[in-house]
C-alpha positions as CSV (number, residue, x, y, z in Angstrom):
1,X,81.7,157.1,230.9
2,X,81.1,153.5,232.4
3,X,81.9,152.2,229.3
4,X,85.2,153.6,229.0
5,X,88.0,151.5,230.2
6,X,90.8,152.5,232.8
7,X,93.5,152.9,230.0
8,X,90.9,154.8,227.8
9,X,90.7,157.2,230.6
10,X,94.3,157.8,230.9
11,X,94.8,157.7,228.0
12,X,92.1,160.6,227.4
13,X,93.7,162.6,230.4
14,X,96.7,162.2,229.0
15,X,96.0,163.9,225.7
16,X,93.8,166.2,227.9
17,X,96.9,166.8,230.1
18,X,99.0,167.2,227.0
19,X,96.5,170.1,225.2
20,X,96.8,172.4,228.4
21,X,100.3,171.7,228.8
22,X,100.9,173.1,225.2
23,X,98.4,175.7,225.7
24,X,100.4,176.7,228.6
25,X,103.7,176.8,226.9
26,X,102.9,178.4,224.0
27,X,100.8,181.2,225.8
28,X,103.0,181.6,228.7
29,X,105.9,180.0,228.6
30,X,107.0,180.5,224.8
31,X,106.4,184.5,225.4
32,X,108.4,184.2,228.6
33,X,111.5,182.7,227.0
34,X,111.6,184.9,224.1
35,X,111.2,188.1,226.5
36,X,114.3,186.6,228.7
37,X,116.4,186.2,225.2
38,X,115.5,189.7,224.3
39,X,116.4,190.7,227.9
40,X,119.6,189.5,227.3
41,X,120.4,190.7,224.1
42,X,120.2,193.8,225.5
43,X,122.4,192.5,228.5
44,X,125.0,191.9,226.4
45,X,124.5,194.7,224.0
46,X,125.1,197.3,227.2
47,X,127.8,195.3,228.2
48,X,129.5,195.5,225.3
49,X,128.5,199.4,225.1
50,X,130.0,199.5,228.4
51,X,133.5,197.7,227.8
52,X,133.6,200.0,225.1
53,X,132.9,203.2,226.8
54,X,135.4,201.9,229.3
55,X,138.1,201.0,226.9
56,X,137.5,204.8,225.4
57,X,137.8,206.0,228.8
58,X,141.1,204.4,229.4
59,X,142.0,205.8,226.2
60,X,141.4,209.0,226.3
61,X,142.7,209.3,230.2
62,X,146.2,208.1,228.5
63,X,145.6,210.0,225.7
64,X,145.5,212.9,228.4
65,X,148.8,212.1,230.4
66,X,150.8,211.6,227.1
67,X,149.3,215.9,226.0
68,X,150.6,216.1,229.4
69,X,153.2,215.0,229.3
70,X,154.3,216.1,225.8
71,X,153.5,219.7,226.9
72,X,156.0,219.7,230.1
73,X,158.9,218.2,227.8
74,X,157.8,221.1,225.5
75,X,158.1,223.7,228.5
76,X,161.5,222.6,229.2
77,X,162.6,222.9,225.9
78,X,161.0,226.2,225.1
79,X,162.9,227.6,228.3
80,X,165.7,226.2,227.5
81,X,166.2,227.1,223.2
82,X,163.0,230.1,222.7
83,X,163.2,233.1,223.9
84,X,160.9,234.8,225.8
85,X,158.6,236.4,223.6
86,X,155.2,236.7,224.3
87,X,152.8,238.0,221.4
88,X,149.7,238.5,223.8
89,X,150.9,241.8,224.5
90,X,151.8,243.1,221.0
91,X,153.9,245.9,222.2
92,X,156.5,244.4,224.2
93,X,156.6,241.3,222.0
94,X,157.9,244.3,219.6
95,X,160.3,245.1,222.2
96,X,161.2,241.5,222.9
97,X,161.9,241.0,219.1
98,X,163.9,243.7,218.7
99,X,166.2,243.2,221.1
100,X,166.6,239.6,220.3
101,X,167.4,240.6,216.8
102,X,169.6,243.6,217.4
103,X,171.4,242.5,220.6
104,X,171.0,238.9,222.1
105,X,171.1,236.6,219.5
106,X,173.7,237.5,216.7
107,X,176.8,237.8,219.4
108,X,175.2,234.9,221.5
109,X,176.1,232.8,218.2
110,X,179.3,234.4,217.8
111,X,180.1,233.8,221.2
112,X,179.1,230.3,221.2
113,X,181.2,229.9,218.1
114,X,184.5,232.0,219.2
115,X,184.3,229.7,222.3
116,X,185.1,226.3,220.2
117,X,188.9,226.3,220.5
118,X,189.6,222.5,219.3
119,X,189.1,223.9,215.0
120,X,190.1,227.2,213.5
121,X,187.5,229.6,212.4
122,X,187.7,230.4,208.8
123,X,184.8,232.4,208.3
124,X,182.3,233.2,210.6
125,X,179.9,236.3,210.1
126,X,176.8,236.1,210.8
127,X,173.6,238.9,209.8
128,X,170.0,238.8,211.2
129,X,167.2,240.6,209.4
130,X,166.2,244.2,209.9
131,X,163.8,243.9,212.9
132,X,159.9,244.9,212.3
133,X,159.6,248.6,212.3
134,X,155.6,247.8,212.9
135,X,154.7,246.7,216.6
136,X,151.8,244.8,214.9
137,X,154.1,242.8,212.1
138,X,155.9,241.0,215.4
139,X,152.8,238.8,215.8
140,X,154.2,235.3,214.2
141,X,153.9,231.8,215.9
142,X,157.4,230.9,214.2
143,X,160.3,233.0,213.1
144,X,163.4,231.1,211.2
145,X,166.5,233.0,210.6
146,X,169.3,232.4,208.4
147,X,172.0,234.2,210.2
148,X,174.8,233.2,207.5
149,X,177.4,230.3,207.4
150,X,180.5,229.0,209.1
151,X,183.6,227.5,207.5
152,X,186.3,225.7,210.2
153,X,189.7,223.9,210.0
154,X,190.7,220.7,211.7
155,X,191.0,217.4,212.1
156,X,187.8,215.2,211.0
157,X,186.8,214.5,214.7
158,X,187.3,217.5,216.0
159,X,185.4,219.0,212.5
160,X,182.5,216.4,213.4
161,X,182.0,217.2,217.0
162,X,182.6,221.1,216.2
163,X,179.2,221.0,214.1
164,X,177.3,218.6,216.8
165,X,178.4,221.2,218.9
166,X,175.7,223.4,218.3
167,X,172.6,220.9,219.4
168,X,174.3,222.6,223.2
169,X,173.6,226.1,221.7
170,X,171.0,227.6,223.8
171,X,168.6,228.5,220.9
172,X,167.3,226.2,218.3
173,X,170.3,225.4,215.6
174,X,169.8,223.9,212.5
175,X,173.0,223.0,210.6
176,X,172.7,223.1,206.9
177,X,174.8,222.2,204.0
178,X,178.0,220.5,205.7
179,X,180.6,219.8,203.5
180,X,184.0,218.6,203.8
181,X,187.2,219.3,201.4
182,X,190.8,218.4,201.8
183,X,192.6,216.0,204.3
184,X,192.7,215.8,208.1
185,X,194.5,217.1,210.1
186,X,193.8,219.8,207.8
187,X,190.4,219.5,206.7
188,X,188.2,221.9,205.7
189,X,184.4,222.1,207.1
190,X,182.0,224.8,205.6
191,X,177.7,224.8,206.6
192,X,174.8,226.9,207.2
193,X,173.3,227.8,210.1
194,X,169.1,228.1,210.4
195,X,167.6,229.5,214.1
196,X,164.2,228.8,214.7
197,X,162.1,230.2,217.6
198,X,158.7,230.0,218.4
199,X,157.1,233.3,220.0
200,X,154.2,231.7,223.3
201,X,150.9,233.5,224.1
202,X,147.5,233.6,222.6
203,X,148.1,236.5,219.5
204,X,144.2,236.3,218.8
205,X,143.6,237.9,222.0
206,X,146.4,240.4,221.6
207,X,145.2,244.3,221.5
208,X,146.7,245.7,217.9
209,X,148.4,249.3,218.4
210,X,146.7,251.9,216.4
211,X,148.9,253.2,213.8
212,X,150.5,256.5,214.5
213,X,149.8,259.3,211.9
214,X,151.8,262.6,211.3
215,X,154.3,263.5,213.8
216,X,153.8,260.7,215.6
217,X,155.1,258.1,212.8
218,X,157.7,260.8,212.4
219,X,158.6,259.9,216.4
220,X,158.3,256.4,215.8
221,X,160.7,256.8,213.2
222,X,163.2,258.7,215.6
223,X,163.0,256.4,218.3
224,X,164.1,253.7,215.7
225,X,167.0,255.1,214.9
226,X,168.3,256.3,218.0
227,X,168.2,252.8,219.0
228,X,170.1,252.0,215.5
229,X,172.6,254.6,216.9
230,X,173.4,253.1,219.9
231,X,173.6,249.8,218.4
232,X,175.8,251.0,215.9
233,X,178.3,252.8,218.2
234,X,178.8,249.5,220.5
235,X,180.1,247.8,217.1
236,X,177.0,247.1,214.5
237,X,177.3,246.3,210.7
238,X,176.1,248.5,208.5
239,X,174.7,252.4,208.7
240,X,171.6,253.8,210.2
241,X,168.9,251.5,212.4
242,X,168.7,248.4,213.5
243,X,169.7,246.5,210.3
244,X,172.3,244.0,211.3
245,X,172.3,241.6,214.7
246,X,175.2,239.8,214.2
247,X,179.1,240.4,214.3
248,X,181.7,240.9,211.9
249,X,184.1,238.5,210.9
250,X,186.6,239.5,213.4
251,X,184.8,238.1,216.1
252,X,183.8,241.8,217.5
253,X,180.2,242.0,219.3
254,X,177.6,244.0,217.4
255,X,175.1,245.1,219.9
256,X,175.2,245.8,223.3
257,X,177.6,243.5,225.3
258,X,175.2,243.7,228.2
259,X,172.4,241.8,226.1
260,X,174.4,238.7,225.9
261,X,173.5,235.8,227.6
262,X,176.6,233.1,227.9
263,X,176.8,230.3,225.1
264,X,178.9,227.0,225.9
């Protein structure tokens, strides 16, 4: 050692100085960095996970509000066009049909349609379907009738707004087939007419009515056609039953006057 010189000694420390400052970095301070990158990876990969769970979040809470709000505009129009028929209780959804088909909704139309003074009705007779004589075969989400058509006499306005008319018809209308012939003021307007309605309730909950067997069916039967009776002697189309819920072409109500609601 007394023959090294001062710089050889600093210049030995130096390297010494160096060596544990390497072997410091590389066995604790190397390890430390690349534990603080992977703690931050992962930082950034929850943060990312979180913005995204967020952004689904906000989604699906707007999502929410527009069901929401899809399903209250979807209750006003179901009070205002459907009627009231609810297939959780098979039997009186039966009941509801029925009456809708037999006494509400074919003089309703012919109402609505009697009521439009600003064309001259040509033709106007309209027919519903015979109503289900099982309580069970009343169970459908949808039911679309094709009551029959309309033909009308006017000018082309008055033609025009006689057929947008019907989007104020308190059941859902459907006009089908317009066509015009000859001139105005004297023009000639002939289309068909589709009602839809939608039934509410939950029909895989609803209780199915046993079948009746014997006499009873032969009951069933009766009951039917009293109520065909009736409905025939307060001005129905056709013979025995329930068959037609419409009017004739006269205008006359078919069904019971007291089962209609006002049109327009």
């Amino acid at each position: 050692m007394s023959k090294l010189t001062r710089p050889q000694i600093f210049i030995i420390g130096g390297v010494t100085a160096l060596v544990f400052g390497l072997g410091g970095y590389f066995g604790l301070i190397d390890p430390a960095l690349k534990q603080l990158d992977t703690e931050r990876t992962r930082r950034d990969t929850r943060r990312t996970k979180a913005d995204e769970r967020s952004t689904a979040e906000r989604k699906k809470k707007d999502a929410n509000k527009q069901v929401a709000q899809a399903k209250a505009d979807w209750n006003v129009y179901e009070r205002r066009y459907m009627p009231d028929i609810d297939v959780s209780n098979t039997y009186s959804a039966w009941q509801d049909l029925i009456n809708e088909q037999v006494r509400v909704l074919g003089p309703k139309m012919q109402k609505f349609l009697d009521s439009d003074k600003s064309v001259t009705k040509l033709q106007g007779s309209f027919a519903l379907p015979a109503a289900p004589s099982d309580p069970n075969a009343s169970l459908n989400e949808l039911y679309v009738f094709t009551p029959g058509g309309v033909q009308v006499q006017g000018t082309f306005k008055n033609v025009l707004s006689h057929v947008e008319r019907w989007n104020r018809f308190d059941r859902l209308v459907l006009v089908t087939g317009l066509t015009l012939s000859g001139n105005s003021p004297n023009l000639v307007g002939q289309y068909n007419l589709q009602v839809f309605e939608y039934t509410h309730g939950d029909r895989t909950k609803a209780i199915a009515i046993p079948q009746a067997s014997g006499g009873g069916a032969g009951g069933g039967g009766g009951m039917m056609g009293g109520s065909g009776s009736m409905m025939g002697g307060a001005g129905m189309r056709g013979g025995g039953g329930p068959q037609m819920g419409g009017m004739t072409g006269a205008g006359a109500p078919a069904g019971g006057g007291s089962g209609v609601k006002g049109g327009d």
